[in-house]
C-alpha positions as CSV (number, residue, x, y, z in Angstrom):
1,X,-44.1,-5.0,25.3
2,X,-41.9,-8.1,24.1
3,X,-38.4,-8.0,24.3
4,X,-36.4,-8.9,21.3
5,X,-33.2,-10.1,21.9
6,X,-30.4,-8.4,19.7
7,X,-29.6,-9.8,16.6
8,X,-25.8,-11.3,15.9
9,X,-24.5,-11.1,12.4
10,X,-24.5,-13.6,9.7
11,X,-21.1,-15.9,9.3
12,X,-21.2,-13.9,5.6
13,X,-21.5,-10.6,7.2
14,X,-18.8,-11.6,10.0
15,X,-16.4,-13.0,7.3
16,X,-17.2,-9.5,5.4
17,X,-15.9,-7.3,8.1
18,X,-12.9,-9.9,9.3
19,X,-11.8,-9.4,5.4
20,X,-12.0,-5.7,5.7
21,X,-10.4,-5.4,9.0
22,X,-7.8,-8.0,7.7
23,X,-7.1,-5.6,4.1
24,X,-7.1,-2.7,6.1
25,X,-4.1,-4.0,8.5
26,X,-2.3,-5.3,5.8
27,X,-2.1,-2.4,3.4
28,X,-1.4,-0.2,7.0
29,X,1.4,-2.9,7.6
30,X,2.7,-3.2,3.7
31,X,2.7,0.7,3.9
32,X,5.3,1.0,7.4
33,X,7.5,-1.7,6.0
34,X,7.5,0.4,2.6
35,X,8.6,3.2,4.0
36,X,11.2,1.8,6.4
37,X,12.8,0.0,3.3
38,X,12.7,3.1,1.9
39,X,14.8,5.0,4.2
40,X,17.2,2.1,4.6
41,X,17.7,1.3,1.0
42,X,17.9,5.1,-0.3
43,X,18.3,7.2,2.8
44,X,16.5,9.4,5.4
45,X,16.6,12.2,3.3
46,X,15.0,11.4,-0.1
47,X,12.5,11.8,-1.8
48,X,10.5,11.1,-4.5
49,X,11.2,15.0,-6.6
50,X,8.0,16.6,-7.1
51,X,6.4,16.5,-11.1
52,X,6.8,20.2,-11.6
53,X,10.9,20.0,-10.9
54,X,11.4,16.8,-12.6
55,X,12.8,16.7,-15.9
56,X,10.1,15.2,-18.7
57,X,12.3,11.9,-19.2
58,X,14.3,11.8,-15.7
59,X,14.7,8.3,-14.3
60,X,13.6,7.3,-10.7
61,X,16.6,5.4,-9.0
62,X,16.4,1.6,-9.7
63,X,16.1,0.6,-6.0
64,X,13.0,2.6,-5.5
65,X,11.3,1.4,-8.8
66,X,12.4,-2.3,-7.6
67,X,10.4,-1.4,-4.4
68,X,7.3,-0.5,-5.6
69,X,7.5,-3.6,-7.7
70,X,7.5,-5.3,-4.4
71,X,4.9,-3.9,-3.3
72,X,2.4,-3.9,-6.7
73,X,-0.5,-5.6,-6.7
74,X,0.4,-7.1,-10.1
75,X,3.7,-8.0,-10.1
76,X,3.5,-7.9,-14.1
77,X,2.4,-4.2,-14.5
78,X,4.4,-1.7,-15.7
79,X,3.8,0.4,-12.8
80,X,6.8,2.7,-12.8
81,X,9.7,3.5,-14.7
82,X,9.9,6.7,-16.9
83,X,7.6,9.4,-16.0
């Protein structure tokens, strides 16, 4: 019986999982630092008021809709706003 060393990984297949590993850790980062600047710029207690209670045309505040703009993917998008 031969014995077949194992394998190691491609550089394409180790640059692959670095780039996963490395999206992963920033979105978990982007995510805490969110919701710290959340708490500090609109307080420990809010939060974001469920669909069903909101009014059709209520307004979110404009420090939470300037957050999220921080944190879109495309700056540009209308991500938030009315509801």
């Amino acid at each position: 019986m031969v014995h077949v060393p194992p394998r190691l990984p491609s550089d394409d297949a180790l640059r692959l999982h670095l780039g996963r590993w490395l999206g992963l850790h920033l979105r978990s980062a982007q995510m805490l630092l969110g919701q710290a600047l959340q708490r500090r710029l609109l307080g420990r207690d809010w939060r974001v008021p469920a669909l069903f209670e909101a009014e059709i045309d209520a307004r979110l505040p404009d420090k939470y809709v300037t957050l999220l703009r921080w944190f879109a993917d495309l700056p540009d998008v209308e991500c938030c706003g009315t509801w």
